[in-house]
N, C-alpha and C positions, 0 to 999 in steps of 0.2 A: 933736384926737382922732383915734387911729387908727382907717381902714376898713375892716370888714369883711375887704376881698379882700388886703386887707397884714396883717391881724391873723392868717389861720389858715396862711399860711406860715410865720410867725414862729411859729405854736405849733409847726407841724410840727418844724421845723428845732431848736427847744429840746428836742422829746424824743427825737428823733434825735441828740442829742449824749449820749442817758441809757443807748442801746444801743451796744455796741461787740464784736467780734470778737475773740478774743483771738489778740494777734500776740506774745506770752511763751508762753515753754516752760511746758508746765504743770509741777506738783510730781511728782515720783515717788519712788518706795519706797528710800529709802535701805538699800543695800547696810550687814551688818555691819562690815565694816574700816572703812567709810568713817565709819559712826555710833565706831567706838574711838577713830580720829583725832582727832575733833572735840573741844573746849572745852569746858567745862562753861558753861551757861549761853546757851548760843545753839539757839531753838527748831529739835527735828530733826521735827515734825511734817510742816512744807512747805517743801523743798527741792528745789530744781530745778538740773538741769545746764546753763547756759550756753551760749552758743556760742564762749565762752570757753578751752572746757573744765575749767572751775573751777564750782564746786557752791555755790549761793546759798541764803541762806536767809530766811524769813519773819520779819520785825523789826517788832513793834507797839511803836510808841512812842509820848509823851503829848501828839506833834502827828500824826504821818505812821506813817504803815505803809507798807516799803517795802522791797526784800530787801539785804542784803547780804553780804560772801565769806563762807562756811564757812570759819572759821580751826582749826587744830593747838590744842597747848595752847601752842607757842611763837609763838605771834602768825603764821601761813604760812596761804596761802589753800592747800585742796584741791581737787585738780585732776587731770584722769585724764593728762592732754596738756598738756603745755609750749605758754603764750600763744606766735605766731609776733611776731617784733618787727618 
């Protein structure tokens, strides 16, 4: 059986894993041109610019939600800035 004095660190430290900072770009207002570009089908509610320079977007799926590229309608991520290689 666990003691007391090891059992409320261990609570601490579990709900300190439940709060976190966020180190993602948040979403912002997608500019018109960049809403024309885009694909049909791909949620333009919450999109974010990268450090990429390529504009990601909010993907709920029927395990994970998790963003991925803003594509054209010919499959091309959008991007204000050419990735550096």
């Amino acid at each position: 059986m666990m003691s007391l004095r090891y059992a409320v660190p261990a609570v601490a430290l579990a709900l300190s894993a439940c709060v976190s900072t966020p180190s993602e770009p948040l979403p912002e207002e997608l500019r018109p041109e960049v809403r024309a570009l885009a694909a049909p089908g791909q949620d333009l509610s919450q999109v974010r610019l990268e450090s990429d320079g390529c504009y990601w977007y909010r993907y709920e799926g029927p395990v994970e939600t998790t963003f991925l590229p803003l594509l054209t309608r010919d499959d091309r991520m959008i991007c204000v800035r050419t990735p550096a290689i």
